[in-house]
Phi, psi and omega in degrees: 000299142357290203274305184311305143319309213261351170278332156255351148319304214281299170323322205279308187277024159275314193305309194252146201087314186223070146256352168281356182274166167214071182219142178295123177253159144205147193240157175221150197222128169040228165291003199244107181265115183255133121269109174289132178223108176229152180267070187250090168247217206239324166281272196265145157270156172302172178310173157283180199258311175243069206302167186290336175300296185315326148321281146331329173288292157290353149317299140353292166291325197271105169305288131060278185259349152320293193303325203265297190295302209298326182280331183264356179261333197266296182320297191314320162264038176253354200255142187286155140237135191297154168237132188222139170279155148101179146318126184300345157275094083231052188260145165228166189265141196242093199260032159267330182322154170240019144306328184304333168300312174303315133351256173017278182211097159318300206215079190064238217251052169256114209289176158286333182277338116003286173301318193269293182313333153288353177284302173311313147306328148293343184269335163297010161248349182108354179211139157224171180218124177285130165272142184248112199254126188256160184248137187036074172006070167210286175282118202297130196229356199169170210207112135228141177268131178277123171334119148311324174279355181238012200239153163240137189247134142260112177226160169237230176238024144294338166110183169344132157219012175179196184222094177273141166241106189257075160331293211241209157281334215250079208291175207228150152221146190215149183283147146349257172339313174279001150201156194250109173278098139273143193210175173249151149300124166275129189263001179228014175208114219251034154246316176268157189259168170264129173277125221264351165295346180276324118017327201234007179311297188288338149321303225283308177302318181322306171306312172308342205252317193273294177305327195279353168300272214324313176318307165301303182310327184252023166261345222227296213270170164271174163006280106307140126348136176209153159250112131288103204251138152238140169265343175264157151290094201290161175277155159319312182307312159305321184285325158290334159303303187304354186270277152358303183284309203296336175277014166283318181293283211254338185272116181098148253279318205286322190242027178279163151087051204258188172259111210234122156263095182248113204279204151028050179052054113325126218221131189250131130279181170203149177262171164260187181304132152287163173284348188270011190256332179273340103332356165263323171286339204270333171294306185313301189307323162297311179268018171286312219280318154001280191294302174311297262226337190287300199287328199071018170263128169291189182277330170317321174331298241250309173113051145246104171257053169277129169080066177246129156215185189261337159337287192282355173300286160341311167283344145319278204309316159301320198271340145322304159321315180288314189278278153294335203266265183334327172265031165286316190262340159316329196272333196278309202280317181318306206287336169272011171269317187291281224270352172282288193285312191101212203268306193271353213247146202277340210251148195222125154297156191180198206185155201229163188282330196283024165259027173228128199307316197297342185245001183290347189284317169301308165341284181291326150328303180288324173299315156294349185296291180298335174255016125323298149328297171272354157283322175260012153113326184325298168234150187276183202290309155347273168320295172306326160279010191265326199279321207284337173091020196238139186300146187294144175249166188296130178107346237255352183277359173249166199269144179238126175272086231295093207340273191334294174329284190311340190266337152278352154283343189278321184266027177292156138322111176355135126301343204256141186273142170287157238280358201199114202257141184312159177263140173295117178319151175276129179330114169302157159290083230250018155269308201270144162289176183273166195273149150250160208267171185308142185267146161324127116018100181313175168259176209242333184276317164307321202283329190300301185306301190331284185312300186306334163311307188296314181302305172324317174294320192298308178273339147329318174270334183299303167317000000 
């Protein structure tokens, strides 16, 4: 099984060095001679870069990336998909369609969680593909997925003009429409998707080479490395007995941890580690972390808890979500809207965060956000359930303002300018003073008090 991987490792990295050629190529790797041969003619296109048997095989074998499709493909089918009306700030779930049945059970008693894990699995090799099964060649009534490794795009230089589907002996041919291509993007192959195993080939091998140490090793070795020490000299004869005998004794996984006797001055070592034996456990570890960082899975993901505490555990979990999983089923729900709804059509596929537990801290941030927003006048009750992902109520279009709100809207200032702005006083002269002004006139009441005073004097003196 070993020679067989590495013979198809050897194939994927021949496969990715001239899938951009379209000349007959060939790499040799070690005894394993690959010939590459592709086809870019007006009909048929070449293969994808990594077909699904080849997939699978190292999948299968490998944990590494077995642990990485098994955790995006098993997430990936817990989360439902929705169908939504409207604008994307105005979406709601629209649960009358009558696509939610074709949701249900796509294809006879195969659930939708069934299906997107195998879309996704076939899609981490770069490509999967849906048959769109119609009704009166019209009403889309069900959804199955189709081998990759048994499918062909016939294109020209018009882009897609079909489908070979080879089952049997016997190809299959399908219109444009009738089928749904998911993919990764390729920057060098602009019909087949790209696979994130192709990135991780020379890991893959590297690794293969490290178990296959490890193999050796417990097949071949003892306990330990030993040093057999002697101060005499043995004949040829002695030394090959005494070699013999000890591995007859001491050698392979089956006798380790034996009761070790030794005669004729014998004398036992063991050395200690090398450094490349100590760099060799530290490779493995480096192309585990590859592989991971290839998948976009943290490690936790996987069940490798070294430095795992639950803070960053938790952050982990988000950033899996974030990073992989969600634009996995984005791409998936875009590409059956472009090809179910079109272009022009208000209703979409999609999918909502709050069905996913791992992503509920955002949520509920957001739902206080918002309903802030409408305790204090921001947004009506409406708006806020269009962003929240929930159908509109009756009533729900006005705004409701709070006291505290209303009473700081009120002393915010105008925006709106008046229709004619005051004439301004004219600047003073700042040598001259102002005029003072004239003294006043008495009043008739003061002059009374006056007079009656002058009199009084007047007569004081006469007397």
């Amino acid at each position: 099984m070993l020679s067989r991987l590495k013979h198809k490792a050897a194939r994927y990295l021949a496969k990715v060095i001239t899938k951009s050629d379209f000349t007959a190529k060939s790499v040799a790797f070690e005894d394993t001679r690959v010939s590459i041969s592709t086809a870019h003619g007006d009909e048929m296109l070449e293969s994808p870069p990594i077909n699904l048997e080849d997939y699978i095989a190292i999948s299968e074998q490998y944990i590494w990336i077995s642990s990485c499709i098994r955790a995006l493909a098993e997430a990936a089918s817990t989360v439902p998909i929705k169908i939504y009306t409207g604008t994307e700030e105005e979406a709601s779930i629209d649960s009358d369609h009558k696509m939610n049945l074709v949701l249900r059970a796509p294809y006879k008693d195969v659930p939708m969680s069934d299906l997107i894990e195998g879309t996704v699995i076939q899609m981490l090799a770069g490509n999967a593909y849906w048959e769109v099964i119609r009704k009166d060649s019209d009403e889309v009534i069900g959804f199955k997925l189709l081998r990759q490794d048994k499918m062909k795009i016939m294109g020209g230089s018009e882009g897609v003009r079909g489908y070979s589907y080879t089952p049997n002996l016997n190809p299959i041919m399908f219109e444009v429409d009738d089928i749904i291509h998911f993919k990764f993007y390729s920057p060098t192959n602009e019909w087949y998707g790209w696979s994130p195993i192709q990135p991780t080939i020379s890991s893959v091998l590297l690794d293969l080479y490290a178990m296959g140490y490890n193999q050796a090793f417990f097949k071949n070795s003892g306990n330990i490395d030993t040093i057999l020490e002697t101060d005499k000299t043995l004949a040829p004869e002695t030394r090959k007995r005494i070699i013999n005998a000890f591995k007859t004794k001491y050698q392979g996984y089956k006798k380790a941890h034996g009761v070790m006797l030794l005669d004729a001055g014998l004398k036992h070592g063991t050395p200690s580690i090398s450094p490349k034996d100590a760099d060799f456990a530290k490779s493995q570890e480096a192309c585990m972390k590859r592989i991971l960082t290839s998948f976009n899975v943290p490690p936790i993901i996987i069940g490798i808890m070294t430095a795992a505490t639950y803070a960053n555990a938790e952050q982990q979990k988000r950033t899996f979500w974030e990073n992989a999983v969600i634009p996995i089923l984005t791409k998936i729900t875009s590409t059956m809207s472009a090809k179910i709804f079109g272009l022009m059509e208000e209703h979409r596929f999609g999918i909502s965060i709050k069905d996913i537990p791992a992503m509920q801290g955002d949520v509920n941030t957001e739902s206080l956000v918002y309903t802030r927003y409408v305790r204090e006048g921001v947004l009506t009750p409406n708006e806020a359930r269009a962003h929240l992902g929930y159908k509109n109520i009756k009533g729900g279009d006005e705004l409701h303002i709070s006291p505290g709100a209303a009473k700081l809207l009120s002393s915010e200032p105008s925006d709106k300018k008046p229709d004619k702005e005051p004439d301004k006083e004219p600047d003073k002269e700042p040598d001259k003073e102002p005029d003072k002004e004239p003294d006043k006139e008495p009043s008739k009441s003061l002059k009374r008090k006056v007079k009656k005073i002058v009199k009084k004097t007047k007569t004081s003196k006469e007397k």
